[in-house]
Backbone as a printed PyTorch tensor [residue, N CA C, xyz], in Angstrom:
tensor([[[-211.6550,  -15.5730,  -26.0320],
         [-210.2880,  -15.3060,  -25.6180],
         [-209.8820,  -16.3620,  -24.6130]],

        [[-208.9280,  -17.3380,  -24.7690],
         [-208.6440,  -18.4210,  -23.4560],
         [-207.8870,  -17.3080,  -22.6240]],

        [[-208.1550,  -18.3840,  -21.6390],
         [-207.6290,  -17.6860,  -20.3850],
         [-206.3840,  -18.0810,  -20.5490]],

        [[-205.7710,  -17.7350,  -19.2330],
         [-204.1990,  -18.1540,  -18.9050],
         [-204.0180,  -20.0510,  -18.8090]],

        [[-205.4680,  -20.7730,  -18.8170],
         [-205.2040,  -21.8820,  -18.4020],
         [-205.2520,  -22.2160,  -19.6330]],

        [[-205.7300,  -21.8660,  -20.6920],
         [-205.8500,  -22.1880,  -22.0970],
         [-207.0370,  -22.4810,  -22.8610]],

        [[-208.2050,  -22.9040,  -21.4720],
         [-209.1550,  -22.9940,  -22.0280],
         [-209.9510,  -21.5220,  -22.5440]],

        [[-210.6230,  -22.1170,  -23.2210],
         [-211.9140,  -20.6190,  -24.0250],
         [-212.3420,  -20.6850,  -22.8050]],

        [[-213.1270,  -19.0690,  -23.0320],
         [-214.3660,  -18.5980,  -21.9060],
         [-215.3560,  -18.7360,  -22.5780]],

        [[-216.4090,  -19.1170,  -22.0820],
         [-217.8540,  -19.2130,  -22.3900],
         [-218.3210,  -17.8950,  -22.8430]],

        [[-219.0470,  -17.5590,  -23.5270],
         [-219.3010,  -16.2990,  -24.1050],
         [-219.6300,  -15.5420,  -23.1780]],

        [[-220.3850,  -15.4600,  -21.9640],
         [-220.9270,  -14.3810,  -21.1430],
         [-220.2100,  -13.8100,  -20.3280]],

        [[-218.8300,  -14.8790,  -20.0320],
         [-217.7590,  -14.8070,  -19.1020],
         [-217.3680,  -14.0620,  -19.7010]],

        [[-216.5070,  -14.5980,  -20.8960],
         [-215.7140,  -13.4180,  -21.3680],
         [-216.5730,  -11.8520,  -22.2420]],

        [[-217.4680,  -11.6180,  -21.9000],
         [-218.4960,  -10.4410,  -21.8200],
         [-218.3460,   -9.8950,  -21.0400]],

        [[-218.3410,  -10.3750,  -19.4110],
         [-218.3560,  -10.0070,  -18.3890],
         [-216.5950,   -9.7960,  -18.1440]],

        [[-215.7110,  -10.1910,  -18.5310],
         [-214.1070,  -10.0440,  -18.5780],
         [-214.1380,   -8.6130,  -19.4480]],

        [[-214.6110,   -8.7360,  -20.7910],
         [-214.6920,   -7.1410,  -21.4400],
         [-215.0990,   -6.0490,  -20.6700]],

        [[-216.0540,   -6.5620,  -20.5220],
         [-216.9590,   -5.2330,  -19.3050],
         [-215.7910,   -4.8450,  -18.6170]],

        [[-215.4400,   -5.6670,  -17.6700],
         [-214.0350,   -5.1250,  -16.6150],
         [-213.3610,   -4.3870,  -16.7800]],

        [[-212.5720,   -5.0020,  -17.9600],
         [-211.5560,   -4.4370,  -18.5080],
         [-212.0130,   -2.4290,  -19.2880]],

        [[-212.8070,   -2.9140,  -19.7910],
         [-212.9690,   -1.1660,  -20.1990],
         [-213.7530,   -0.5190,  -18.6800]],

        [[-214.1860,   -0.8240,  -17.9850],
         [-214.6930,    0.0060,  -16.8270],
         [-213.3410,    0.1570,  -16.2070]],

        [[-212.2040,   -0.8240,  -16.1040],
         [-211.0050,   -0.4530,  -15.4440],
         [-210.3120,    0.6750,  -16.2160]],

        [[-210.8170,    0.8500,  -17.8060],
         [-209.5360,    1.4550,  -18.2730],
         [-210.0040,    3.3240,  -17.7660]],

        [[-211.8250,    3.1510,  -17.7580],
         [-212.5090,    4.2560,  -17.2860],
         [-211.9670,    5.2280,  -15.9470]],

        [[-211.8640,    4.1700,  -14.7310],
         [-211.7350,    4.4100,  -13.5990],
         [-210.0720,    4.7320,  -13.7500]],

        [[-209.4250,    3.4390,  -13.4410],
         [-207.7000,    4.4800,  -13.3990],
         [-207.5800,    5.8680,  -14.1600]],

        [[-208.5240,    5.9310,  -15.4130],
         [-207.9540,    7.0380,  -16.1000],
         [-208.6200,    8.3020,  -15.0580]],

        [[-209.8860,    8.2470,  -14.2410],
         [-210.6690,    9.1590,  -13.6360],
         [-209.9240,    9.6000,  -12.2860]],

        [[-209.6660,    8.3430,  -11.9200],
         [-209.1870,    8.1680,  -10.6310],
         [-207.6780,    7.9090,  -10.0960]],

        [[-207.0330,    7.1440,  -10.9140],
         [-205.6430,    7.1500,  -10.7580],
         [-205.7840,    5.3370,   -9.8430]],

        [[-204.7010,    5.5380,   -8.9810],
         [-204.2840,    4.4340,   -8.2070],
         [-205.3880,    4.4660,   -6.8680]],

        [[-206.1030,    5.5480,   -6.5820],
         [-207.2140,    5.7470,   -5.5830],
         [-208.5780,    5.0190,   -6.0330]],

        [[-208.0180,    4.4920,   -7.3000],
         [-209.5830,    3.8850,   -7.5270],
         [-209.5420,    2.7560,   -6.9160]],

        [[-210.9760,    2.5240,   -6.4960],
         [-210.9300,    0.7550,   -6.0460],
         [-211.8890,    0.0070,   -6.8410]],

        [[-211.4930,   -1.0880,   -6.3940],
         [-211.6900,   -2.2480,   -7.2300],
         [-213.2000,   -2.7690,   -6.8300]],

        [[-213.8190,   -2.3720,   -6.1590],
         [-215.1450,   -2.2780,   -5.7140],
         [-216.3330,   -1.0950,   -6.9550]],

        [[-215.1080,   -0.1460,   -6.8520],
         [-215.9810,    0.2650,   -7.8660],
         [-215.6030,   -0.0940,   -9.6810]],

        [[-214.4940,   -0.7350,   -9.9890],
         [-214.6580,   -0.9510,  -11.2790],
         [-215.6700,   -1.8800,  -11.4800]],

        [[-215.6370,   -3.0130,  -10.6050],
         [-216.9840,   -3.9810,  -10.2950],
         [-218.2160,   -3.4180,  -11.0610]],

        [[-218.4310,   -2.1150,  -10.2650],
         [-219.7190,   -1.5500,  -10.3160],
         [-220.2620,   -1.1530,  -11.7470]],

        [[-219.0760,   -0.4580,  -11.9180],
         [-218.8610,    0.2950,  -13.3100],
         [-219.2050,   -0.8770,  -14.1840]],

        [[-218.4050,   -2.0140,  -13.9430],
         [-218.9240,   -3.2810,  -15.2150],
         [-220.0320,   -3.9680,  -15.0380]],

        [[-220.9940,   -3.8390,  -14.2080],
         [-222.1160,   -4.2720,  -13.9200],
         [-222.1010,   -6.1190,  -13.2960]],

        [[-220.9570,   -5.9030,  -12.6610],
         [-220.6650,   -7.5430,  -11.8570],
         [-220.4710,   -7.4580,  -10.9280]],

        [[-220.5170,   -8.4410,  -10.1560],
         [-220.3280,   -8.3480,   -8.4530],
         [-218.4660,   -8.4280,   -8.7570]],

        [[-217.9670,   -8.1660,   -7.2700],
         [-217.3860,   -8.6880,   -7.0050],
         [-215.9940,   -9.7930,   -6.9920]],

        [[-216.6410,  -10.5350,   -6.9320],
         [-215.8850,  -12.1290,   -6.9980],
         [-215.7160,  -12.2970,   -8.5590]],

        [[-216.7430,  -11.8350,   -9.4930],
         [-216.5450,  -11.8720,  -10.9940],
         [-215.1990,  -11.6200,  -10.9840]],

        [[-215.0380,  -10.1460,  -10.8280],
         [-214.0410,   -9.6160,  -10.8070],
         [-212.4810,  -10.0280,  -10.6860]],

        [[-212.7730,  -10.6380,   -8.8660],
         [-211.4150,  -11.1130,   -8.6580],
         [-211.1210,  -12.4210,   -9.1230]],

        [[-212.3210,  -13.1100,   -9.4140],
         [-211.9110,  -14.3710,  -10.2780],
         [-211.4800,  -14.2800,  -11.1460]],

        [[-211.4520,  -13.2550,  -12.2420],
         [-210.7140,  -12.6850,  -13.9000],
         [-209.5260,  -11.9800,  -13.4270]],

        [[-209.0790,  -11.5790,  -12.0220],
         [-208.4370,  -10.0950,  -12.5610],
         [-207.4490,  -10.2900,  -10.5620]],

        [[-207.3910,  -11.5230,  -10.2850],
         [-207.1340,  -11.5940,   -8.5500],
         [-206.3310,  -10.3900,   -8.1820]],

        [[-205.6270,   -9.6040,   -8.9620],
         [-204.7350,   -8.4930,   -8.1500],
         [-205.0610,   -7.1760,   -9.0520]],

        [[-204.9060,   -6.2450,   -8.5280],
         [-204.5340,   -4.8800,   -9.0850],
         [-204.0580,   -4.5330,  -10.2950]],

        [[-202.3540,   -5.2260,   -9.9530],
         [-201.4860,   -5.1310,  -11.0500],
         [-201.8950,   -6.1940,  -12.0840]],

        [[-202.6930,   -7.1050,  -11.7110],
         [-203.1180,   -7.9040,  -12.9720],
         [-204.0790,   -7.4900,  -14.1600]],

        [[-205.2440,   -6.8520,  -13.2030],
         [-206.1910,   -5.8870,  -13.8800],
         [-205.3550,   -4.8380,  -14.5190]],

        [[-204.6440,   -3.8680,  -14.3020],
         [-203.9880,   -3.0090,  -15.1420],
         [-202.8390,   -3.4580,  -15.6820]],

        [[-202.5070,   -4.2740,  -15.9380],
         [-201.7570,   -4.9140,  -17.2340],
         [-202.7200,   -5.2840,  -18.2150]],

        [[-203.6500,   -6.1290,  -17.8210],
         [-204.9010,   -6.9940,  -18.4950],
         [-205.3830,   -5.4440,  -19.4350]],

        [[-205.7960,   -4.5010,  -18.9150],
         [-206.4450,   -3.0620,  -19.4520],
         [-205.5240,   -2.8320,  -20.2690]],

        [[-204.4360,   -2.2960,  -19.8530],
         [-203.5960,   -1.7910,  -20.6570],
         [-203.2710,   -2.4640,  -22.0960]],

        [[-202.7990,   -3.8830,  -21.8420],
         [-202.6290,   -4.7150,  -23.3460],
         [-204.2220,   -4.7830,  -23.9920]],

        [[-205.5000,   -4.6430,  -22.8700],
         [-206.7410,   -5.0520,  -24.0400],
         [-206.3120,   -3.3900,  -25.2220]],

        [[-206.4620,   -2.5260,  -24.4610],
         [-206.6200,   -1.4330,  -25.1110],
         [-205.3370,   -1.3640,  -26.2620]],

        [[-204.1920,   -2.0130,  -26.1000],
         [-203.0120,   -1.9590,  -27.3540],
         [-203.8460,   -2.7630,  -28.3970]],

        [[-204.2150,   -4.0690,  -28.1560],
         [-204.6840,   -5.0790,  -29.1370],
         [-205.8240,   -4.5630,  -29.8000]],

        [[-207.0280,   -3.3580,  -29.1720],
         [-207.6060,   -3.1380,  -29.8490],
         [-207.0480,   -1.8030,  -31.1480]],

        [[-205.9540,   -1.0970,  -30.7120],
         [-205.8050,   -0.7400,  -31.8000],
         [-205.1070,   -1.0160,  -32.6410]],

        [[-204.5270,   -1.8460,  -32.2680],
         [-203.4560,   -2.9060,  -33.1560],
         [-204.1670,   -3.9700,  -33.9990]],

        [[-205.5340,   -4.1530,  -33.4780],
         [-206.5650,   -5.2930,  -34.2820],
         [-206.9030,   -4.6240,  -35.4340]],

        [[-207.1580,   -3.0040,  -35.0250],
         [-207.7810,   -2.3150,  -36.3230],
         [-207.3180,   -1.9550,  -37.3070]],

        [[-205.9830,   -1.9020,  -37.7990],
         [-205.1090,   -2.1020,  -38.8910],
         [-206.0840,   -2.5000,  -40.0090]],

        [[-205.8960,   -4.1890,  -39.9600],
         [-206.6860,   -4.8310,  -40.6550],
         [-208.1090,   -4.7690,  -41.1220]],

        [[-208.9220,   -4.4820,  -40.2310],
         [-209.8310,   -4.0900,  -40.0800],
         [-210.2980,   -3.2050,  -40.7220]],

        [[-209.8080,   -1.9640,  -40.4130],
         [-209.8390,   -0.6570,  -41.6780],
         [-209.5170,   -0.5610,  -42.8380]],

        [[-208.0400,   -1.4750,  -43.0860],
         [-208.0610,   -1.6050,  -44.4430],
         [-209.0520,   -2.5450,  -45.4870]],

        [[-209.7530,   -3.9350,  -44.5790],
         [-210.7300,   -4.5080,  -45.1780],
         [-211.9880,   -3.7440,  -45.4940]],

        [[-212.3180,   -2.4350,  -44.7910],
         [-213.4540,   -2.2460,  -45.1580],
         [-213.0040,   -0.3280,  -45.4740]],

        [[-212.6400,    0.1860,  -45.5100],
         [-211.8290,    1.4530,  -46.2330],
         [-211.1920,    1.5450,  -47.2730]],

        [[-210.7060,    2.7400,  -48.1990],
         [-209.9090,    3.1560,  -48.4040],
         [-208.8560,    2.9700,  -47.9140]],

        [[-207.3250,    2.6500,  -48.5640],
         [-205.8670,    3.0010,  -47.3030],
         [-205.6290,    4.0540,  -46.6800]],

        [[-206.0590,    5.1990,  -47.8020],
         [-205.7480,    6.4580,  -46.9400],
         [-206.7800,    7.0070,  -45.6480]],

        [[-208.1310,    5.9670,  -46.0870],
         [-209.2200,    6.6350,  -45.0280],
         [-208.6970,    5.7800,  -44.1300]],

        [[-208.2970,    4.1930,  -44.0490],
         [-208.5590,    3.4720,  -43.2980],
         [-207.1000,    4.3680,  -42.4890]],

        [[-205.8940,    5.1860,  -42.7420],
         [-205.0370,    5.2640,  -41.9610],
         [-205.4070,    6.3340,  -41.2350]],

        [[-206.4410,    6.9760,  -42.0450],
         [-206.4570,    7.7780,  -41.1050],
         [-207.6370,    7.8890,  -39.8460]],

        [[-208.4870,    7.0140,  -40.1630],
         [-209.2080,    6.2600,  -39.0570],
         [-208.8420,    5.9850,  -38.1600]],

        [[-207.1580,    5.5700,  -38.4720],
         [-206.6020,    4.2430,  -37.6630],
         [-205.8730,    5.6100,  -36.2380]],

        [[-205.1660,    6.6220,  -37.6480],
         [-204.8530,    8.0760,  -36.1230],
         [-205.3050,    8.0980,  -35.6480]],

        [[-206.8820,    8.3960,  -35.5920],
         [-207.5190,    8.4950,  -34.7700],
         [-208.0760,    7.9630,  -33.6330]],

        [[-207.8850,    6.2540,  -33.6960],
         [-207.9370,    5.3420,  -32.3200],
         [-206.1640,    5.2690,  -31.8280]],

        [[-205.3870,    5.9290,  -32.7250],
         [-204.0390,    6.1510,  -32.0880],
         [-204.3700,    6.9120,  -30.7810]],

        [[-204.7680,    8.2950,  -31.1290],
         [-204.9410,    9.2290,  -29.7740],
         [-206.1600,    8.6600,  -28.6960]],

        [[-207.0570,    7.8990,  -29.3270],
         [-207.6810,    7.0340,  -28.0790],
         [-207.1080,    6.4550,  -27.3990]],

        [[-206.0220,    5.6230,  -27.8530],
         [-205.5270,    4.4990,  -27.2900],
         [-204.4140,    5.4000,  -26.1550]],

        [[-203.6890,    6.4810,  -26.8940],
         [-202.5150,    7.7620,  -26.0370],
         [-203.7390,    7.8840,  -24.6610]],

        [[-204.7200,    8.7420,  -25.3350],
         [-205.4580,    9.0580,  -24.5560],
         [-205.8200,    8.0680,  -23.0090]],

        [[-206.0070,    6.9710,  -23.1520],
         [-206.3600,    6.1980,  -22.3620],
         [-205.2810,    6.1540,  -22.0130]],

        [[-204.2190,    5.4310,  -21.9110],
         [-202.4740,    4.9700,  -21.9340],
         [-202.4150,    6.4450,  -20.8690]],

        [[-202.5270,    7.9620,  -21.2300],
         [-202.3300,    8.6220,  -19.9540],
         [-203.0970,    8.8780,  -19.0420]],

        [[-204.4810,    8.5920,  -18.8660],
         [-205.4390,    8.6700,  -18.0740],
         [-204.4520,    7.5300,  -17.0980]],

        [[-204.3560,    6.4460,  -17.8320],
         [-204.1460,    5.2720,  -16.6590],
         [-202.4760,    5.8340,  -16.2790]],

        [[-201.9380,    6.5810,  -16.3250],
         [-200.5560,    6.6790,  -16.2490],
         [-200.2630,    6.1700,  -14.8110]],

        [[-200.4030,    6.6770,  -13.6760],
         [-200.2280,    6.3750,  -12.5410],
         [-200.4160,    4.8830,  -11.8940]],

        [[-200.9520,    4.2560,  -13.0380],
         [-201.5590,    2.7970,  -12.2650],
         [-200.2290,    1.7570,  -13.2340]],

        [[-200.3380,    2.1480,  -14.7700],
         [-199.2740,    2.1650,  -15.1610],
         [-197.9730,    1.8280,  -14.5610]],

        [[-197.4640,    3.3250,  -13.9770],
         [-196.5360,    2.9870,  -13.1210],
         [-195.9740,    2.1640,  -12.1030]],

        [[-197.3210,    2.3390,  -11.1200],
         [-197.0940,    0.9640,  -10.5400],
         [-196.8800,   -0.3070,  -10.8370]],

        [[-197.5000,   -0.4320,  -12.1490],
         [-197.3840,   -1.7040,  -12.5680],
         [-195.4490,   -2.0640,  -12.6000]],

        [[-195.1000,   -0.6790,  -13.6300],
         [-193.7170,   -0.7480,  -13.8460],
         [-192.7110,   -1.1000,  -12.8640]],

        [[-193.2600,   -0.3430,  -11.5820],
         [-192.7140,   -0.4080,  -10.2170],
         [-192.1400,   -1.8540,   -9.6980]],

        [[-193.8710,   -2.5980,   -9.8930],
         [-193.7950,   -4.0360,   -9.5810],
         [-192.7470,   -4.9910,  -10.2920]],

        [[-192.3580,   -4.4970,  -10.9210],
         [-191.5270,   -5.4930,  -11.8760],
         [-192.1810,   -5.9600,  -13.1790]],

        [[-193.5520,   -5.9430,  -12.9850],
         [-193.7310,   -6.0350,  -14.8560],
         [-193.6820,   -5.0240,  -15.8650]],

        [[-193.4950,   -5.3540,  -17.2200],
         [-193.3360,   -4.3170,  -18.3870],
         [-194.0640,   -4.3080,  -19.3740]],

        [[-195.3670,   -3.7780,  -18.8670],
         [-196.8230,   -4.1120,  -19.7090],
         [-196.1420,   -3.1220,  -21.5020]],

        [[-195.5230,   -2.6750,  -21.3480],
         [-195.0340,   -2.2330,  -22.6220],
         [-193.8370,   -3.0540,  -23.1420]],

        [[-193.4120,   -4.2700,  -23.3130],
         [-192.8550,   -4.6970,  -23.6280],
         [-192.6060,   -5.2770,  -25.2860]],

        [[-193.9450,   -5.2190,  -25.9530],
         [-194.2360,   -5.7120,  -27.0720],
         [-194.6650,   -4.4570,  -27.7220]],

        [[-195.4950,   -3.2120,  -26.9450],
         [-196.2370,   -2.2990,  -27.6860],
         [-195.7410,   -1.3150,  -28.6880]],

        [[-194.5780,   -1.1470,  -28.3610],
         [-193.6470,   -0.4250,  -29.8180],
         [-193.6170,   -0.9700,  -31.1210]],

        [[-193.3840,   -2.4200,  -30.9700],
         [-193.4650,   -3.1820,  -32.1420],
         [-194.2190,   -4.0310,  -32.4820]],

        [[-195.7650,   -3.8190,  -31.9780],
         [-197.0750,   -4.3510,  -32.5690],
         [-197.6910,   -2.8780,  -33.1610]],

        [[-197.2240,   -1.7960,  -32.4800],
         [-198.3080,   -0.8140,  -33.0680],
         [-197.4320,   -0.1370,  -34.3430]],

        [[-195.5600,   -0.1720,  -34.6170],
         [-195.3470,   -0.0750,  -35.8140],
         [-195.7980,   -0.9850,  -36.7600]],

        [[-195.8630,   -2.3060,  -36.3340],
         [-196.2290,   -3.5870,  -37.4690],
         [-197.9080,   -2.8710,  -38.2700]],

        [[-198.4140,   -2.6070,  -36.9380],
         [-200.3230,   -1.7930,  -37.7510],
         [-199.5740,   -1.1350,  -38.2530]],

        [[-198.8330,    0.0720,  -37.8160],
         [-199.0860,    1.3480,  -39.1380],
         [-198.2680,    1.1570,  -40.2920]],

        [[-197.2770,    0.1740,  -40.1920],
         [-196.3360,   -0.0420,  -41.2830],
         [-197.1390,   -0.8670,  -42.4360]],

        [[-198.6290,   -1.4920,  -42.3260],
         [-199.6300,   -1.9840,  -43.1850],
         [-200.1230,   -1.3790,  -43.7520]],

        [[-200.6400,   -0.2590,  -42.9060],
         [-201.7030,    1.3990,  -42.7860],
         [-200.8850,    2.1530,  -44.3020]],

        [[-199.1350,    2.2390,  -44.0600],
         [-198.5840,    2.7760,  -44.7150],
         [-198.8310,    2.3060,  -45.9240]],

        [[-198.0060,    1.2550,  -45.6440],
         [-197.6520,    0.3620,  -47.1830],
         [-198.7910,   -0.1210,  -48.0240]],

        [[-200.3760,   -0.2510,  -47.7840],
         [-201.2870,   -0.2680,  -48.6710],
         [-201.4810,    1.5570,  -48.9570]],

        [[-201.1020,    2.3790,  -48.0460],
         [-201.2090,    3.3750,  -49.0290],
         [-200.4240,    4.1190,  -49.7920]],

        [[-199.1970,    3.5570,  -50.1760],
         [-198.2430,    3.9340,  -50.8060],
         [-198.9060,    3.3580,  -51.6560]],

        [[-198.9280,    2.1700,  -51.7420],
         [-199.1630,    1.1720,  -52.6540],
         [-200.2240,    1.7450,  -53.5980]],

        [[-201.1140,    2.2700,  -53.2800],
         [-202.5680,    3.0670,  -53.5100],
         [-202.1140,    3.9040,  -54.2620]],

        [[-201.1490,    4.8000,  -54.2180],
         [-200.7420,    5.8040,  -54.6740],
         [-201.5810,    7.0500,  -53.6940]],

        [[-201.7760,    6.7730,  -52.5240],
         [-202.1540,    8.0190,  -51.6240],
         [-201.4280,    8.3470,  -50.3980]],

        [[-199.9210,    7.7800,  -50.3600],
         [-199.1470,    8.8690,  -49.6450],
         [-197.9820,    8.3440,  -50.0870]],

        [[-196.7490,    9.4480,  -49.8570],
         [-195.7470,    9.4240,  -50.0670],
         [-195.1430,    7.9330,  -49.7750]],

        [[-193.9200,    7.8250,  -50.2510],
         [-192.9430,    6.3150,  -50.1050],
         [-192.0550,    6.7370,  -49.3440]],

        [[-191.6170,    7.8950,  -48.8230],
         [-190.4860,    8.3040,  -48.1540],
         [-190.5860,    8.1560,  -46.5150]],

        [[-191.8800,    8.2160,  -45.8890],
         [-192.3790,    8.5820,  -44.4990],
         [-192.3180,    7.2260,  -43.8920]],

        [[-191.5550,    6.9580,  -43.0470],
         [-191.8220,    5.0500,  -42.6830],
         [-192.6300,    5.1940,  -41.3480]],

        [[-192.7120,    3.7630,  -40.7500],
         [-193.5820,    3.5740,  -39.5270],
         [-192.9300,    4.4560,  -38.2500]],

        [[-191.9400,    4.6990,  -38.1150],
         [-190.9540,    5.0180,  -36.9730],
         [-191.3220,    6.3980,  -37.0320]],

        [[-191.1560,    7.0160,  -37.8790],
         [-191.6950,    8.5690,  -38.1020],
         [-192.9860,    9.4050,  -37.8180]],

        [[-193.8050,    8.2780,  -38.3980],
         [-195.1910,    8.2970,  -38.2610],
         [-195.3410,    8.0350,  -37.0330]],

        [[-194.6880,    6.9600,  -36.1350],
         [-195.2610,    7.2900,  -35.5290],
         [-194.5270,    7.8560,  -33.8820]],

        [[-193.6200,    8.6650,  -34.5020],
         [-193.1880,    9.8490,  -33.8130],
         [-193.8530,   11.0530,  -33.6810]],

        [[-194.4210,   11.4210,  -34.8690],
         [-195.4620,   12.0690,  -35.1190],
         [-197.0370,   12.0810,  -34.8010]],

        [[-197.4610,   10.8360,  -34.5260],
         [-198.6120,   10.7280,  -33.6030],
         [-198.2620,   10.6870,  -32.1920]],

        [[-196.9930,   10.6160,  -32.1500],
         [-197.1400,   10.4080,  -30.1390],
         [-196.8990,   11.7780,  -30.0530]],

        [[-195.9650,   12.8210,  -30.8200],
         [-195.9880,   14.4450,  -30.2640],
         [-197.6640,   14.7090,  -30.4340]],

        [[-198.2470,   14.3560,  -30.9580],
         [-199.6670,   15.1150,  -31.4370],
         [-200.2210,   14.7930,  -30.1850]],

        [[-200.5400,   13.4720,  -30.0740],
         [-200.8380,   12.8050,  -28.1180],
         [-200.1460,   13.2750,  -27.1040]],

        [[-199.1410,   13.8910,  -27.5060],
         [-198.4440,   14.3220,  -26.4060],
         [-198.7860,   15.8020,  -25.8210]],

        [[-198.7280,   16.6210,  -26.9530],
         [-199.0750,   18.1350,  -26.8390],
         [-201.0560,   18.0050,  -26.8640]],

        [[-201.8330,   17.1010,  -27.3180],
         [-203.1400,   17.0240,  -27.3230],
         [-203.9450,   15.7200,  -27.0810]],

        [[-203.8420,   15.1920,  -26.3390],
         [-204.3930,   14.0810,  -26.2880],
         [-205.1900,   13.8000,  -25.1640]],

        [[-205.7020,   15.1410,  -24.4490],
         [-206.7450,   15.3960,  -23.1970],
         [-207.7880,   15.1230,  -23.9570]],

        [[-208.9330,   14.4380,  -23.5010],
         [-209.9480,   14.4680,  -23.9930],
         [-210.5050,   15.8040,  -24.5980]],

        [[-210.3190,   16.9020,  -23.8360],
         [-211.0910,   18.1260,  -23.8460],
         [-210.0820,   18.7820,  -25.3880]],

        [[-209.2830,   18.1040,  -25.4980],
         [-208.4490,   18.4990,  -26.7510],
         [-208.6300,   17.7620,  -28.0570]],

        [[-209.6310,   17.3350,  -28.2220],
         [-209.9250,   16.2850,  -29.2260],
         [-210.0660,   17.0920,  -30.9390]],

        [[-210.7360,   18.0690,  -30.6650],
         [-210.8590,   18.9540,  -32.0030],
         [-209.5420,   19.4720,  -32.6420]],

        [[-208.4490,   19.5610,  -31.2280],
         [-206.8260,   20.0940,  -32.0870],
         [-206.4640,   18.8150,  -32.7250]],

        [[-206.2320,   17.7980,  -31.5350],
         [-205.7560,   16.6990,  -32.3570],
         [-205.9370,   16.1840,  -33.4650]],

        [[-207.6820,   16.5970,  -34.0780],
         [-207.9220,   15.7980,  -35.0540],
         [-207.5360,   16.5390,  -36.1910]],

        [[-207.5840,   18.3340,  -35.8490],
         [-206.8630,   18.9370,  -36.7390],
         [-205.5480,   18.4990,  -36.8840]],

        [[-204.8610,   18.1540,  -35.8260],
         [-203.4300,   17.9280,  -36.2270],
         [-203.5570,   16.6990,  -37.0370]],

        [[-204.1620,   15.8810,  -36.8450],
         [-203.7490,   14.7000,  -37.6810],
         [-204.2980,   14.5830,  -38.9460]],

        [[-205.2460,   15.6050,  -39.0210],
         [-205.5710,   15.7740,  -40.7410],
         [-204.4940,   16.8110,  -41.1530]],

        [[-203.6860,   17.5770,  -40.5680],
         [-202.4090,   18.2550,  -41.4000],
         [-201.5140,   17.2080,  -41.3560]],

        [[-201.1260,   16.2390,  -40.6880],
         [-200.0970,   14.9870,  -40.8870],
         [-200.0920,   14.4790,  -41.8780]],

        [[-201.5610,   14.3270,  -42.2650],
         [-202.3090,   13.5000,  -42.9880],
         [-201.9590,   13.9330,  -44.4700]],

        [[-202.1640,   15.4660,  -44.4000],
         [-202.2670,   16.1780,  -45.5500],
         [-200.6710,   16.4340,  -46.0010]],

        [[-199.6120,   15.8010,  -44.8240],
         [-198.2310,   16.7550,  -45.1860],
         [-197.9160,   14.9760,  -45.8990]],

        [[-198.5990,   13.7270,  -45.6740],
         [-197.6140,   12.8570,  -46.1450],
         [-198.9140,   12.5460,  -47.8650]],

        [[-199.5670,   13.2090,  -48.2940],
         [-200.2010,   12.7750,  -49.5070],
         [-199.4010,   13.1840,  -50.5110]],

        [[-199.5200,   12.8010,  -51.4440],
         [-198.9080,   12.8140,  -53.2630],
         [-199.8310,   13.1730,  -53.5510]],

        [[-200.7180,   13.8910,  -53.7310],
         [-201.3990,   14.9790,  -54.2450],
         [-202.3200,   14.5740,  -55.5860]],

        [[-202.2580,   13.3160,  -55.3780],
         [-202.8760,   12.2340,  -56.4800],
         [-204.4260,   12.1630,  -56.2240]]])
């Protein structure tokens, strides 16, 4: 992944940049804006200075978290459909939907701040994560395993109420029921 200067990171660096980033997405979600940055360190198994050398502010680290965690479910589109079914791979794909909700409100509060500050770490995320499911869709129409009528906008109106009313961790068994009745309300019965 280059950095902001453009160059690539050396593989261990950017290992040690991953690490961060998911121990940050851990902590805000545990802790909120009380977390410190001493302990996401910890959590990623780096000192320090690693840290502030990848990540120099707060609000940089939780922007940085926030977009890793969009791109990873926005990467998996593709991904699922290369190695799935359309209909399995979409519905795989629900399912790192409510991970991704899931995380997205753990961090809510740090989030905010970010918003506060003047940046708009959601600026792109509406229309990278319809572009995935509008793929998700359209190879499975295409398939003949769900309806042609249901578009991306719907769908995914319908996964954010499901994240919305269930998307606590401790709620993981409704959600997944809910999204296998989603699942089941957009098939052609083929």
């Amino acid at each position: 992944m280059p950095k902001e200067t453009g160059r690539l990171l050396r593989a261990d660096a950017q290992r040690n940049r991953d690490k961060i980033l998911a121990a940050a997405v851990r902590v805000f979600a545990e802790e909120g804006l009380d977390a410190h940055m001493e302990r996401i360190a910890k959590e990623a198994g780096v000192g320090s200075g690693t840290l502030y050398r990848n990540f120099p502010t707060r609000e940089v680290l939780i922007e940085a978290a926030y977009r890793k965690e969009l791109a990873k479910l926005c990467d998996a589109a593709p991904e699922l459909l290369a190695a799935l079914p359309p209909r399995d791979a979409l519905r795989a794909w629900m399912g790192r939907f409510i991970d991704y909700a899931t995380a997205k409100f753990g961090m809510a509060d740090a989030l905010r701040s970010l918003v506060a500050s003047g940046v708009n770490p959601y600026a792109q995320s509406h229309e990278l994560i319809l572009t995935a499911l509008t793929s998700l869709l359209d190879a499975s129409v295409e398939a003949g395993a769900v309806r042609r009528d249901i578009g991306a906008t719907d769908m995914f109106a319908a996964l954010t109420g499901i994240a919305l009313a269930s998307g606590r961790p401790e709620q993981r068994e409704q959600a997944e029921r809910l999204l296998d009745l989603t699942l089941d309300g957009l098939c052609t019965g083929t």
